[in-house]
GUTI-803167 format. One line per field, with one value per residue: residue in three letters; chain; residue number from 0; x, y, z of N, C-alpha, C, CB in turn. Coordinates in steps of 0.02 Angstrom, whole numbers, plus 50000, padded with zeros to 5 digits. Glycine has a CB too. Example, Ala and Ser with C-alpha at 12.3 -4.5 7.8 and 13.67 -1.06 7.14 Angstrom:
<nodes>
type c(ALA;SER);
mol c(A;A);
seq c(0;1);
n.u c(50660;50642);
n.v c(49716;49888);
n.w c(50390;50354);
ca.u c(50615;50684);
ca.v c(49775;49947);
ca.w c(50390;50357);
c.u c(50660;50645);
c.v c(49835;50002);
c.w c(50390;50394);
cb.u c(50565;50704);
cb.v c(49776;49970);
cb.w c(50452;50286);
</nodes>
This chain:
<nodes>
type c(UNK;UNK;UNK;UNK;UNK;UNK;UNK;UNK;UNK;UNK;UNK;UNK;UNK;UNK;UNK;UNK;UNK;UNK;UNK;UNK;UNK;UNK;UNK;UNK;UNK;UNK;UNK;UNK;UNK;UNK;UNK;UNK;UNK;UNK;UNK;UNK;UNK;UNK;UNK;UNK;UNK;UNK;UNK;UNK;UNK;UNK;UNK;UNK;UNK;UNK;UNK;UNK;UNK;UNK;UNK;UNK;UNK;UNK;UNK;UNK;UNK;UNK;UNK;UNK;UNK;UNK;UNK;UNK;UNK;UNK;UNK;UNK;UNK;UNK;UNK;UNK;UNK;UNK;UNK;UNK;UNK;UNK;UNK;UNK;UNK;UNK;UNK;UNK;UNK;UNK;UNK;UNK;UNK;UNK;UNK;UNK;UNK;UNK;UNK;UNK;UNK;UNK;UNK;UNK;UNK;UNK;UNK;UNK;UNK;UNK;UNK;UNK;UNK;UNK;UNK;UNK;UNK;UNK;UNK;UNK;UNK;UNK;UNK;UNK;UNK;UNK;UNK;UNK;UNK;UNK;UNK;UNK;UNK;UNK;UNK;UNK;UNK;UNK;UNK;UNK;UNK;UNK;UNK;UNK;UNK;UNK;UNK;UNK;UNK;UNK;UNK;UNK;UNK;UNK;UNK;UNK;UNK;UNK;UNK;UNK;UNK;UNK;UNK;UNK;UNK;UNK;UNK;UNK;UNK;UNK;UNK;UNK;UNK;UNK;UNK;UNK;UNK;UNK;UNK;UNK;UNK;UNK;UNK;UNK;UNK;UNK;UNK;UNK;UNK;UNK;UNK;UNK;UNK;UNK;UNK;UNK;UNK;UNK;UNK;UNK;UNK;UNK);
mol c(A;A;A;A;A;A;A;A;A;A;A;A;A;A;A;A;A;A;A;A;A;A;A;A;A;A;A;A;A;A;A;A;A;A;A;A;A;A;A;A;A;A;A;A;A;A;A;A;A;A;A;A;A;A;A;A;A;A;A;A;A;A;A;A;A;A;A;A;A;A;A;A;A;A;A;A;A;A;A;A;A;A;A;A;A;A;A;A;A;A;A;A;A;A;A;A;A;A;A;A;A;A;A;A;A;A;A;A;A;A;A;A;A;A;A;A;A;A;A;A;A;A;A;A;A;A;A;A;A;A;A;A;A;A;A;A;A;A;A;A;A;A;A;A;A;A;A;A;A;A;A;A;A;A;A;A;A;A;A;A;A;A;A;A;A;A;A;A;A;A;A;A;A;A;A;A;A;A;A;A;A;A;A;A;A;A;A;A;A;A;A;A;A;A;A;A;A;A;A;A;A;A);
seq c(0;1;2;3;4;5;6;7;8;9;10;11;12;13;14;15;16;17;18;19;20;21;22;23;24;25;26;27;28;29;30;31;32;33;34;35;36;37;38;39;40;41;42;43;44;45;46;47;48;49;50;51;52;53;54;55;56;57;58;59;60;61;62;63;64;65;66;67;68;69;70;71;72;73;74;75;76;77;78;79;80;81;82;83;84;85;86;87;88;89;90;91;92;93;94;95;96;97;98;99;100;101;102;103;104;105;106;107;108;109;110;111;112;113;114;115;116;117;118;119;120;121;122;123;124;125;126;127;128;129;130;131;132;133;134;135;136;137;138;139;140;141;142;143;144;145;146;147;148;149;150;151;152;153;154;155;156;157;158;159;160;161;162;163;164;165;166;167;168;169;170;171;172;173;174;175;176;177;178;179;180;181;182;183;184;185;186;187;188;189;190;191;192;193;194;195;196;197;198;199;200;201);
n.u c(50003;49975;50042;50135;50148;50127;50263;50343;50305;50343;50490;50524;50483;50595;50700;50664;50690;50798;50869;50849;50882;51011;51058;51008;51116;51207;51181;51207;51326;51465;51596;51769;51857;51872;51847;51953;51897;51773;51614;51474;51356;51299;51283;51195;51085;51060;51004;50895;50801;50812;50720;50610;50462;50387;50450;50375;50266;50335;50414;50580;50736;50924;51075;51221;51342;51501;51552;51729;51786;51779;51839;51783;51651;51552;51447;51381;51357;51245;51140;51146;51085;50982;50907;50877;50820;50723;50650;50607;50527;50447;50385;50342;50221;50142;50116;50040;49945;49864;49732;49744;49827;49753;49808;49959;50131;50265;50432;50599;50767;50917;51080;51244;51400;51592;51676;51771;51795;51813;51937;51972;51978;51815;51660;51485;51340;51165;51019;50831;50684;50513;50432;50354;50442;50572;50537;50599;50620;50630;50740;50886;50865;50826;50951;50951;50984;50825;50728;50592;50500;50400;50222;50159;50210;50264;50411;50557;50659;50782;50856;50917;51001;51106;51112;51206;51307;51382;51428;51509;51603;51666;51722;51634;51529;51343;51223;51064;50935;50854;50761;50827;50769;50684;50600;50544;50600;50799;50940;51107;51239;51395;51560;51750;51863;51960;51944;52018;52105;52093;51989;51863;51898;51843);
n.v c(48373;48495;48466;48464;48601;48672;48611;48701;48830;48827;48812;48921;48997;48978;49000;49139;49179;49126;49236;49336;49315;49310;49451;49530;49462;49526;49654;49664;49656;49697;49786;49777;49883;49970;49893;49813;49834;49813;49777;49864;49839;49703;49754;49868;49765;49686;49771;49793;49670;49657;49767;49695;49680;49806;49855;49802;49842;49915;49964;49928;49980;49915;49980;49946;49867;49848;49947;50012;49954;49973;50059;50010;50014;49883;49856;49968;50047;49965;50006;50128;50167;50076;50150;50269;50198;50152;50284;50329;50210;50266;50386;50356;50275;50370;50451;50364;50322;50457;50548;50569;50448;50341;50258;50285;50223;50152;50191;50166;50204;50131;50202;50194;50283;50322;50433;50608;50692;50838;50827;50684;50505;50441;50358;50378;50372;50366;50372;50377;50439;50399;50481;50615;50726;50815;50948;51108;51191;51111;51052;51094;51075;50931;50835;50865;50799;50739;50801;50778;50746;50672;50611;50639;50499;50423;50439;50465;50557;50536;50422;50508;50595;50494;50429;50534;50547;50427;50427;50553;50490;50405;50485;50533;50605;50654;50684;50805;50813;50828;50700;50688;50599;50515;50615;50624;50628;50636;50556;50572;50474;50496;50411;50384;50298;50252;50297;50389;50329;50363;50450;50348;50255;50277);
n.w c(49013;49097;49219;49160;49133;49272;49312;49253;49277;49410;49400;49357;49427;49545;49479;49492;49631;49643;49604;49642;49788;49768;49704;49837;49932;49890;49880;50003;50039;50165;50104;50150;50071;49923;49774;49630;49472;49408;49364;49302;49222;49288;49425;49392;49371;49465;49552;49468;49490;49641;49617;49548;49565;49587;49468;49370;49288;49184;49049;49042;49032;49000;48966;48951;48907;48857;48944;49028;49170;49352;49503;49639;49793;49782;49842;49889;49797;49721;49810;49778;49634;49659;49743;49636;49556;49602;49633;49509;49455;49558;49512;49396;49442;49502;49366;49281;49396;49369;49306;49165;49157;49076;48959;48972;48963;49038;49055;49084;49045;49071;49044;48985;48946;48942;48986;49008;49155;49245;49212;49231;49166;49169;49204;49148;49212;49151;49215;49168;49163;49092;49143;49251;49254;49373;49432;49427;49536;49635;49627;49673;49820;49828;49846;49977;50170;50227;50158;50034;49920;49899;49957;50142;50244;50142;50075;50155;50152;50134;50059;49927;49981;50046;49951;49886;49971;49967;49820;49860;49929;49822;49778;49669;49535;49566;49471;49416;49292;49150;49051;48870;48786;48829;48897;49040;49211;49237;49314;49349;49359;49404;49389;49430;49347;49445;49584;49720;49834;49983;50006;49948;50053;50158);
ca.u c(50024;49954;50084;50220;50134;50171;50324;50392;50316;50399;50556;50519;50494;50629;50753;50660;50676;50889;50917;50859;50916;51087;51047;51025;51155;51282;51170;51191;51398;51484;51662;51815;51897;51844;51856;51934;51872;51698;51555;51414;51319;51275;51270;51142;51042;51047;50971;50822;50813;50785;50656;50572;50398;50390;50462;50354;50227;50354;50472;50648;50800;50982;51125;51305;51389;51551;51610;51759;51763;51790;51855;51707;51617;51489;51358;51358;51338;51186;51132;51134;51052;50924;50871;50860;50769;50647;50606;50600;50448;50371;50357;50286;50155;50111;50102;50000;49888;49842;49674;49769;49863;49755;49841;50019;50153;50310;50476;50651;50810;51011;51121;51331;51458;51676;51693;51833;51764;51866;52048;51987;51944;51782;51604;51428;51264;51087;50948;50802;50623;50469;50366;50334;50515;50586;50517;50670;50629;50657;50837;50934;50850;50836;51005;50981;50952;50757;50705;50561;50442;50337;50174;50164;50209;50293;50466;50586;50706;50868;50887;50963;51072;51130;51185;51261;51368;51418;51454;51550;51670;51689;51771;51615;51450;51265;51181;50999;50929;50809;50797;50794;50752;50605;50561;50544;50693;50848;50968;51157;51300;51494;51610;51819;51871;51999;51945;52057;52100;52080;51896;51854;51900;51794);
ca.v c(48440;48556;48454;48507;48689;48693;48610;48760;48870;48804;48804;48980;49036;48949;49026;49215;49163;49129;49289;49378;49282;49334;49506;49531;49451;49565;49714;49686;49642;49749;49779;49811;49926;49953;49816;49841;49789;49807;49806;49900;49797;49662;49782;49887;49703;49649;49837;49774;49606;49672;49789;49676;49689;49878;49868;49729;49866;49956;49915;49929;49938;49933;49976;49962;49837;49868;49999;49991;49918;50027;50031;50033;49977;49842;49836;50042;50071;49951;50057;50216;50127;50028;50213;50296;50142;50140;50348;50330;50193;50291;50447;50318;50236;50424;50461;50295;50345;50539;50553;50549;50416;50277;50243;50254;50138;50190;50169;50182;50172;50147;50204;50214;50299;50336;50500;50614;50737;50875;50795;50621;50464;50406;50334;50425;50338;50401;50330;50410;50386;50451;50517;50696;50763;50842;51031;51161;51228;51053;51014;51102;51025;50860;50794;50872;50752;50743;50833;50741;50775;50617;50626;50610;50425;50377;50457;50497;50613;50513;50397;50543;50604;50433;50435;50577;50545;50391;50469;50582;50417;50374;50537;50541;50658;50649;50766;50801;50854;50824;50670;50706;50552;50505;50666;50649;50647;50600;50566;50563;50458;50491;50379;50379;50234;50250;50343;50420;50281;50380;50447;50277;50185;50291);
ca.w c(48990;49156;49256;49144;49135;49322;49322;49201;49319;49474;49373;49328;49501;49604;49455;49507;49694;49685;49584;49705;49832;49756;49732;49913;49968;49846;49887;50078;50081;50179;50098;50183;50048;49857;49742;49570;49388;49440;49302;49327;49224;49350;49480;49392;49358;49533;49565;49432;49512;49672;49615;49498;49582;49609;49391;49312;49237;49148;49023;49079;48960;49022;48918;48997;48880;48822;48970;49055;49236;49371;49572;49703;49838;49750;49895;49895;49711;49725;49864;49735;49563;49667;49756;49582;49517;49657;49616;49431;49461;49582;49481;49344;49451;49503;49320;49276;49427;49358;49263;49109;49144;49072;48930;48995;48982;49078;49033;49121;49018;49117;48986;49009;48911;48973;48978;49065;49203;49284;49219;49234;49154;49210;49176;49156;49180;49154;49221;49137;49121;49044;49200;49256;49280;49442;49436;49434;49612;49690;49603;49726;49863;49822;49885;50057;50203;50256;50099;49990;49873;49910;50011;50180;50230;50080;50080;50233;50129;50158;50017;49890;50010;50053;49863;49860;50022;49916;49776;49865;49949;49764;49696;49588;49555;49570;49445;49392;49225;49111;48967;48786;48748;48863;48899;49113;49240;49209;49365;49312;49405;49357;49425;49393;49345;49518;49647;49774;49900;50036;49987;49954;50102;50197);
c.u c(50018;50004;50153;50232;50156;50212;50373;50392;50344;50475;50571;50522;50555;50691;50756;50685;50757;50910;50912;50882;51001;51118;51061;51062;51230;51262;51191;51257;51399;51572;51706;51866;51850;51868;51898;51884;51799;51658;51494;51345;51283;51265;51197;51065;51029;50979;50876;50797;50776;50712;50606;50486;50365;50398;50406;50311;50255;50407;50549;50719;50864;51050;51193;51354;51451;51597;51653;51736;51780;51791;51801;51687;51552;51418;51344;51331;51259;51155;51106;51067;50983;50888;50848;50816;50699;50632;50583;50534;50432;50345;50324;50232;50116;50095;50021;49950;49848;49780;49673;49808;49835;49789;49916;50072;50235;50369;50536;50718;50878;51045;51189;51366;51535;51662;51736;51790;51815;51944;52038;51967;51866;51698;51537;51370;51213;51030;50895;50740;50577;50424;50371;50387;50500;50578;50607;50672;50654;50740;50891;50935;50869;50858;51018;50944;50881;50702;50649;50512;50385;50278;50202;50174;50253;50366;50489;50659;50767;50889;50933;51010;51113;51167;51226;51328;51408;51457;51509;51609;51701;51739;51704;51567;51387;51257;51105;50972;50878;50816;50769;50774;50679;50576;50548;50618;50766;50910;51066;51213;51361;51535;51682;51827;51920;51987;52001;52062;52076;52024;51883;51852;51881;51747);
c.v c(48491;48530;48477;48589;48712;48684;48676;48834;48867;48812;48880;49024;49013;48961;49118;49208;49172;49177;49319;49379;49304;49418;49536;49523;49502;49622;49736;49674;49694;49729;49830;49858;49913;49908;49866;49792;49774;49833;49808;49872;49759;49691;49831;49830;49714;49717;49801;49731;49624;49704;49763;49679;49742;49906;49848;49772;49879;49927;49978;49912;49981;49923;49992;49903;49868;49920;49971;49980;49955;49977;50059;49981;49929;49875;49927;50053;50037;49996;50124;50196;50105;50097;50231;50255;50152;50224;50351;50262;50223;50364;50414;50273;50303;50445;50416;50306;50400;50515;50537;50504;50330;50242;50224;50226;50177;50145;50217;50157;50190;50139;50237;50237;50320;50386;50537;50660;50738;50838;50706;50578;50433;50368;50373;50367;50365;50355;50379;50385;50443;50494;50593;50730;50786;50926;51059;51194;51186;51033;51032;51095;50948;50822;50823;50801;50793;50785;50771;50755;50742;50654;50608;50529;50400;50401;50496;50555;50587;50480;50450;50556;50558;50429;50470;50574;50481;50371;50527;50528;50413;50417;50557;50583;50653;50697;50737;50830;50813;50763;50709;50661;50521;50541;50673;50667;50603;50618;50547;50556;50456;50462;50381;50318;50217;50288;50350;50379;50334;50405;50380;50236;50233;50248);
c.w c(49047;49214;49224;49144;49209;49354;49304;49252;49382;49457;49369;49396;49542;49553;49478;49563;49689;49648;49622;49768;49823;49748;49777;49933;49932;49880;49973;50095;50091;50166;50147;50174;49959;49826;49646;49528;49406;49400;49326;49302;49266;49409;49466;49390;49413;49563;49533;49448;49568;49669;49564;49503;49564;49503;49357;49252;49196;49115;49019;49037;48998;48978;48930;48951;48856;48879;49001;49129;49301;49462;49628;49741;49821;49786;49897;49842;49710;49755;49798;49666;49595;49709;49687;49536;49517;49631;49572;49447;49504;49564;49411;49356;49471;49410;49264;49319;49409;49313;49212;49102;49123;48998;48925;48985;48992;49053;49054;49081;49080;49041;49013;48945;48960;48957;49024;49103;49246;49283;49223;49198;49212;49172;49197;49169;49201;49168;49243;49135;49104;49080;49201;49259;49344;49417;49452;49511;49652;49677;49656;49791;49861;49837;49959;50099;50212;50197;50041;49952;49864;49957;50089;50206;50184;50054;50151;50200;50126;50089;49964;49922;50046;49972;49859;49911;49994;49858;49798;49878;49900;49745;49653;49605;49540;49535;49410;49344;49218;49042;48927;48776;48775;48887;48990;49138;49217;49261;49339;49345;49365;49398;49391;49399;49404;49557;49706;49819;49946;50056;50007;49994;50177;50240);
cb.u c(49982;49857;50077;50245;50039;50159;50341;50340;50276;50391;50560;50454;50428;50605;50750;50593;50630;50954;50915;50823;50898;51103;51014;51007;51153;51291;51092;51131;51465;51453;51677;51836;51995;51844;51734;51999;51920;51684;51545;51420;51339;51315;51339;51154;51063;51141;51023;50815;50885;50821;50659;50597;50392;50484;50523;50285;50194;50363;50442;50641;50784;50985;51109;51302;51363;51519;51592;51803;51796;51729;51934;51626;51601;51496;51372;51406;51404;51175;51222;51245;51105;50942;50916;50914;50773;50661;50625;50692;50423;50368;50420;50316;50154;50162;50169;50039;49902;49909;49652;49790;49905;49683;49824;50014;50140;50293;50462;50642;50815;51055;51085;51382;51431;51752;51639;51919;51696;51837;52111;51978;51999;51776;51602;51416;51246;51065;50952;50829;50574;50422;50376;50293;50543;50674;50441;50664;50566;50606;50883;50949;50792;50845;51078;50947;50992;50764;50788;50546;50462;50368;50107;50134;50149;50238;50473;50629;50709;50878;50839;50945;51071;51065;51170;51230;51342;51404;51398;51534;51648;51639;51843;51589;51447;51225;51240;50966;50988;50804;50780;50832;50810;50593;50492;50512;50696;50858;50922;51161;51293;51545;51588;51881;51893;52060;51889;52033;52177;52114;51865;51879;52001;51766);
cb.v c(48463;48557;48389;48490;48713;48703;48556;48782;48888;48720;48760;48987;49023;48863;49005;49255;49089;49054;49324;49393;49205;49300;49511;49507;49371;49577;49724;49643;49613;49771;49789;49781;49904;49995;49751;49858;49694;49839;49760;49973;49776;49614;49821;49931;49632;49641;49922;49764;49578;49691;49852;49612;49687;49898;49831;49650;49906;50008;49874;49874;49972;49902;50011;49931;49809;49903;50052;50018;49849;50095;50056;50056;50023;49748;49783;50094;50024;49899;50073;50254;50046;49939;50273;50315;50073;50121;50400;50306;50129;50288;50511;50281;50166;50477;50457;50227;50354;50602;50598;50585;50432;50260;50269;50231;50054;50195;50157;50151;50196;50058;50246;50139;50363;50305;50532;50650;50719;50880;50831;50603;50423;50460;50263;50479;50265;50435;50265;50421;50316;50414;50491;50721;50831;50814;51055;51237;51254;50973;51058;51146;51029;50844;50795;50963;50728;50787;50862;50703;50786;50539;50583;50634;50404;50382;50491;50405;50674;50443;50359;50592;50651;50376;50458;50656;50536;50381;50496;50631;50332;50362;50466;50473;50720;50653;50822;50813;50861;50892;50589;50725;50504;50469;50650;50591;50633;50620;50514;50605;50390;50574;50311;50418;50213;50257;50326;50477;50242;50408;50457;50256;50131;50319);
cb.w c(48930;49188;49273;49060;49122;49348;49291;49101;49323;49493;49299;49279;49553;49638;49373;49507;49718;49679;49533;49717;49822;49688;49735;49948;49975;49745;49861;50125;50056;50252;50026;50203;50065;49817;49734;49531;49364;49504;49234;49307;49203;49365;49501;49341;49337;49595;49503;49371;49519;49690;49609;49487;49639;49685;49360;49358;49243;49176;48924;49136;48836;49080;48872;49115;48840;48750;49014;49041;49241;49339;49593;49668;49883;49769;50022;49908;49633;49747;49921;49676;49529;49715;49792;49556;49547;49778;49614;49372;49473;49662;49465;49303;49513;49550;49308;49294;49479;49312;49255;49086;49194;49085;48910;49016;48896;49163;48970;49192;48935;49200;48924;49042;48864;48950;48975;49041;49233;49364;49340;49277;49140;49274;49194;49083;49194;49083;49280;49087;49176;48992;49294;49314;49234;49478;49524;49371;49649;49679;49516;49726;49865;49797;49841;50101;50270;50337;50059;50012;49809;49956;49993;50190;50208;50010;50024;50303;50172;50238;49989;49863;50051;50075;49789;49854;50110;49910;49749;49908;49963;49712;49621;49537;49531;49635;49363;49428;49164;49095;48936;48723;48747;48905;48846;49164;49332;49128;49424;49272;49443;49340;49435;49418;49276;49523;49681;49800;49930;50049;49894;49933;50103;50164);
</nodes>
């Protein structure tokens, strides 16, 4: 029986080992133009995949079934999701660290709906969690380069505005608010379901 217990776990690891292994290798192509019919689903996975270490405390719910499929750069979009991933746990291991935070238990939802913005068809998604929110003085910072709100050491300011210059390629927009539903931040990507070739192939 303890040989099959760590057969299951060998089985169990060397199935964690090639997602991420696949992950990586999606998160790190470099395309030569956008792709269509591209679900965000699996792109936000690979995002969770990657950061599964950095996640494991917290529970993690992603809800993109059913949207339509949209024209983008795969390996960038990771790029954006797997930034906003990575902030959203580390304003919930800062939360989880605070005096009050032994009780805790942190939680990050990705939620999609179609919606049109400025004349267009396109797609919304929120990725939301329950930690301290982003203060109102920092919001209009936030997406500059070198700008961070981390400690010393532990942020170089670039990743947001790496999204947002990505978000700009797309056609689409970065915005920041507040959840209702879990009560911290809540970071909010809109993509058209076609972006502007000529954006795009930036």
């Amino acid at each position: 029986t303890r040989i099959e217990d760590l057969l299951g776990h060998v089985g169990t690891g060397t199935d964690t080992i090639r997602a991420i292994h696949q992950a990586i290798r999606n998160y790190t192509r470099v395309e030569q133009a956008p792709e269509p019919n591209q679900d965000l689903g699996p792109i936000v996975g690979e995002a969770v995949t990657i950061l599964s270490s950095k996640l494991k405390d917290f529970d993690v719910a992603v809800e993109l079934d059913g949207l339509p499929t949209v024209t983008c750069r795969r390996s960038q979009l990771g790029q954006v999701f797997t930034n906003l991933l990575s902030n959203a746990a580390d304003a919930l291991h800062e939360a989880k660290e605070s005096p009050e935070g032994n009780d805790f238990r942190g939680r990050i939802a990705v939620r999609g709906v179609a919606i049109r913005h400025g004349g267009q068809e396109g797609l919304a998604v929120r990725v939301e969690d329950n930690g301290p929110g982003i203060p109102v003085e920092y919001r209009e910072k936030i997406l500059q380069a070198f700008y961070t709100t981390k400690a010393v050491g532990k942020g170089t300011g670039l990743g947001m505005s790496i999204c947002q210059r990505i978000m700009d390629a797309h056609d689409g927009t970065l915005g920041i608010g507040d959840s209702v539903e879990l009560g911290g931040a809540s970071m909010i990507v809109w993509l058209p379901l076609k972006p502007a070739t000529e954006k795009a192939d930036r």
